[in-house]
N, C-alpha and C positions, 0 to 999 in steps of 0.2 A: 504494500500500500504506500503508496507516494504522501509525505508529511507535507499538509495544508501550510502554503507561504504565507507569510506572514506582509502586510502593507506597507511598504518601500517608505522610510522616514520622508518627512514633508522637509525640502531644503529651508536651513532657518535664515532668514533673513534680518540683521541688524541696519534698523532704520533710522538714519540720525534725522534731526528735523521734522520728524515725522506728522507734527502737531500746526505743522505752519503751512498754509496756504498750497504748496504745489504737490511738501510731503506728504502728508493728508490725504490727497488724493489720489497719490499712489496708493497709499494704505489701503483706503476702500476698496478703487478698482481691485485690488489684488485678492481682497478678501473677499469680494463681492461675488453675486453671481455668475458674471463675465470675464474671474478672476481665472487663475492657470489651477489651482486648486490644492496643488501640493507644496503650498507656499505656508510656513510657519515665521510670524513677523513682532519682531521686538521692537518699537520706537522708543529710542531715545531721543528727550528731547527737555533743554532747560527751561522751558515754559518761559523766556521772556516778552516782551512785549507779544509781540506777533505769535508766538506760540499759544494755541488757543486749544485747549481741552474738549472743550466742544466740537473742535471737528472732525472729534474722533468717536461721538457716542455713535454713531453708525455700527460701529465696530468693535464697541468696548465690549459687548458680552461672546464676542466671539471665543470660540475653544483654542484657535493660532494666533491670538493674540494677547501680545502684553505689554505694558507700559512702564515706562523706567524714567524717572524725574533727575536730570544728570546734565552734566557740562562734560563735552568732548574735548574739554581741556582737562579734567581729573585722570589722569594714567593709571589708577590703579583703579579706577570704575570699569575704564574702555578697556584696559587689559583684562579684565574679569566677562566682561561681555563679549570679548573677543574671543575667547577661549570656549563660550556658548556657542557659538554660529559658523555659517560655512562661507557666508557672501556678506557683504556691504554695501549697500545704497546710500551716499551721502549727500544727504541734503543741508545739511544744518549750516547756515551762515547770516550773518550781519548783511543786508542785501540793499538798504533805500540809501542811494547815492547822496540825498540832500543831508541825511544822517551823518556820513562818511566827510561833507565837505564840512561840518560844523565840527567835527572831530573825529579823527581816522583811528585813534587808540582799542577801541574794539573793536575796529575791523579787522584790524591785523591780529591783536587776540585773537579772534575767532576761527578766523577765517584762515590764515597763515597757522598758529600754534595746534588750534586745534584739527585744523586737517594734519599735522604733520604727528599730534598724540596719535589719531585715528591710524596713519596707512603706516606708522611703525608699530605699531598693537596688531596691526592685520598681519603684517610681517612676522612679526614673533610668534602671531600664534595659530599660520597657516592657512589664514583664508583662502579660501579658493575665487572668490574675484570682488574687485572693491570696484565699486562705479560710482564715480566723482561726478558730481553736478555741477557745470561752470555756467560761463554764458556767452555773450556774444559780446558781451562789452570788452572785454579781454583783449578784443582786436583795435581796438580804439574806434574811430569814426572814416569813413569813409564816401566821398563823394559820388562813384559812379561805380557799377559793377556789384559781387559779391565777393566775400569773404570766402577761400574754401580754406579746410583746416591747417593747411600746411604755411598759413601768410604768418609771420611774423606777430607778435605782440608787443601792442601798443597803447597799453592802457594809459587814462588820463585822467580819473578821477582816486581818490583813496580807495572807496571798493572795490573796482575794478582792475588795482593793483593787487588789492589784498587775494582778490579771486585769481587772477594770472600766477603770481606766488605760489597758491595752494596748487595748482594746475599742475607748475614744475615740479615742486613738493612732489606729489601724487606720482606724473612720469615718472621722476625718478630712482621711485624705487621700485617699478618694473625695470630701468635699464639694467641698476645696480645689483638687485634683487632676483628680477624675474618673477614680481608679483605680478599676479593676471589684475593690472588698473587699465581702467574704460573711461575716460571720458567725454561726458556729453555736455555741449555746448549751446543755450538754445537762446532761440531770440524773446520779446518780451509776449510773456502770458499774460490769458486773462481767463476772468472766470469767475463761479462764486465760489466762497467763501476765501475771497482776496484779502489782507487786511486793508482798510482803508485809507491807505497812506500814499497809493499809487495811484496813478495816474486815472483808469478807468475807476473804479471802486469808490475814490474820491470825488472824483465828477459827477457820477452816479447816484452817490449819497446828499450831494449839497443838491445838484437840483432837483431831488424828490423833497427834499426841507425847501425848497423854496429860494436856496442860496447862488450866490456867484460863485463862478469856477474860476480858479487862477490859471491863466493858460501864457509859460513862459514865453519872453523874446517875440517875438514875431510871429511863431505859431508853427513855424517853416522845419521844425525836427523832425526828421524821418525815421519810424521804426515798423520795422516786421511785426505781426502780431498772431499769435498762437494759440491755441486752445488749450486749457490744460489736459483735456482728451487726449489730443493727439501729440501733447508734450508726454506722457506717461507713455501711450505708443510706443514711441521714439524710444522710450528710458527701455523698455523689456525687449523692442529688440536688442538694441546694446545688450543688456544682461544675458539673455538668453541665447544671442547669435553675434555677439561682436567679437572683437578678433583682440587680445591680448595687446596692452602698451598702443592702442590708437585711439584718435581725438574723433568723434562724430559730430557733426553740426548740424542741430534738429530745429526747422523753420516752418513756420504758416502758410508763408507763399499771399501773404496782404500785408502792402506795404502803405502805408498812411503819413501824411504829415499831422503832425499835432493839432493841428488847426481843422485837417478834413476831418478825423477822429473826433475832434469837438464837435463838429457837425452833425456827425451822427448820431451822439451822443443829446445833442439839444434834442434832434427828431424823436429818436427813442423815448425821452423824457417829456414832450410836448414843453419843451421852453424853447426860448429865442433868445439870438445872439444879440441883442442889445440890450435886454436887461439883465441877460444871466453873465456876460462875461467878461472878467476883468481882465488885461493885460498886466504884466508883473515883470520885475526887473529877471531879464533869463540870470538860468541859472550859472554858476562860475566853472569855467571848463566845458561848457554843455557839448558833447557831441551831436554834429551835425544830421549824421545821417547810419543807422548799420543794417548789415542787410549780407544773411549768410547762404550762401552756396552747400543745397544738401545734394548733392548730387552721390556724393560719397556715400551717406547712409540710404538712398534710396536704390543705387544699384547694387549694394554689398548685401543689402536687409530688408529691402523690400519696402523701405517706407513710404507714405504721402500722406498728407495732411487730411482728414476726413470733414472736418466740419468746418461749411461755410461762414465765412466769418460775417455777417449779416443776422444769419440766424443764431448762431453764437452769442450776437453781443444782444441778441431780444432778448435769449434767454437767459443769459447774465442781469440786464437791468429788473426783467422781470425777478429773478430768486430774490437782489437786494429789494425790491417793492414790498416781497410775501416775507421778508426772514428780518425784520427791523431789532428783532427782540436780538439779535446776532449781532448787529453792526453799532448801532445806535451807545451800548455800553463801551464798545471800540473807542469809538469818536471821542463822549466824554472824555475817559479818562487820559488819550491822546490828546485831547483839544486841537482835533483835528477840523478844519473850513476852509 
């Protein structure tokens, strides 16, 4: 008689950031019904500002999940949870640029130290693949064309130093090493459960209160815009089919100036550009324009961006309309307008 196999452990996944805006949504997706299934998932995550508890009740009574209240800067937390799990998903970082230009000391914390506690605890204690979450800012600004992953970095603001940093960090200890690190680089997201401090989220929230929007410089900034759908996408192929020690660059394919973005944004909301919007001194360093070349990840991995960004952003403004009891305590204690 042939003895009944036993079910194939679920691979454990440590989640840093897990609690904040993009992490989150990995979480669910993974654990969701549309998830892969044999995914067992730990978040780490320091609950500061943007780290939000709630955007994980989705998930919280699940059986593969668990929660861990921690800084990825404690080495002997991250060594003990590294020692649990087989993969790494990093998400955790200091992220709102205006943040960064008022003071860079915790971006670099975070962002540089604590990626570098992170992928030497992976190191030590044998992970089998860490995948690093950067962005697109990394490459600085760019007038015409795209970014593919092999241009140069040229970052220009404090966090987008501290992110290019952790980037090298991260490579390098696949060169040195030979750890299986994955990096994905993506343009700007949007979505619900954003904190409100960005750009859509913010806009979205003031003119449902009735409020003016600040819309920097001229209006003329150019950026990609992504779903966080199809940024997760992106993230599981990386994890699942990307290839050891390479950079992926995961884009929207809608590219807006700040100014059209406002635009659509007043329609969405039924306000008008004369009462609702302020112009404001642009920001310091502002890049002009970024815009990434995924050619790479769509021929190696199959990806494309799934959702139209029209409908995307209806149904973004719609969640912040129906979920107030969610943002609204944001804002206060932010004193965010």
């Amino acid at each position: 008689m042939t003895a009944p196999t036993s079910p194939a452990r679920p691979t454990r996944i440590l989640v840093t950031g897990g609690a904040g805006f993009i992490g989150s949504h990995y979480v669910r997706t993974l654990l969701g019904p549309e998830g892969p299934g044999d995914v067992a998932i730990t978040v780490l995550d320091k609950l500061t500002y943007a780290g939000n508890p709630a955007n994980l009740d989705e998930v919280r009574t699940h059986p593969r999940f668990a929660f861990v209240q921690g800084d990825i800067c404690d080495p002997e937390l991250v060594g003990k949870l590294m020692a649990e799990h087989d993969e790494v998903v990093h998400f955790a970082a200091e992220s709102h640029v205006d943040r960064s230009i008022d003071g860079g000391a915790e971006f670099v914390r975070t962002n540089v130290v604590g990626t570098h506690t992170l992928i030497d605890a992976a190191h030590r204690a044998g992970i089998k693949t860490f995948v690093h979450i950067s962005t697109d800012e990394v490459y600085g600004s760019i007038d015409e064309g795209s970014w593919p992953e092999t241009h140069p970095l040229e970052p220009n603001s404090p966090y987008s130093s501290a992110k290019a940093s952790s980037d090298l960090i991260a490579l390098s200890y696949h060169r040195t090493h030979g750890l299986d690190v994955r990096v994905t680089r993506c343009s700007n997201n949007y979505g619900h459960h954003h904190f409100p401090e960005k750009v859509i989220p913010l806009f979205v929230t003031n003119l449902l209160d009735g409020k003016k929007v600040p819309l920097y410089g001229d209006g003329g900034n150019v950026r990609d815009w992504l779903h966080i759908d199809d940024h997760v996408q992106g993230i599981e192929l990386v994890r699942t089919k990307g290839r050891p020690g390479e950079v992926y660059n995961i884009g929207g394919g809608t590219e807006l100036s700040n100014k059209e973005l406002t635009g659509l944004l007043l329609q969405a909301c039924g306000a008008d550009w004369e009462t609702s919007v302020e112009y404001v001194e642009d920001r310091k360093g502002h890049d002009r324009r970024y815009s990434v070349d995924c050619t790479k990840i769509r021929e190696e991995l199959g990806y494309a961006p799934r959702k139209d960004f029209r409908e995307g952003l209806a149904e973004t403004v719609r969640w912040y309309r129906d979920n107030r009891a969610w943002w609204e305590p944001l804002k206060e204690r932010a004193a965010l307008n």
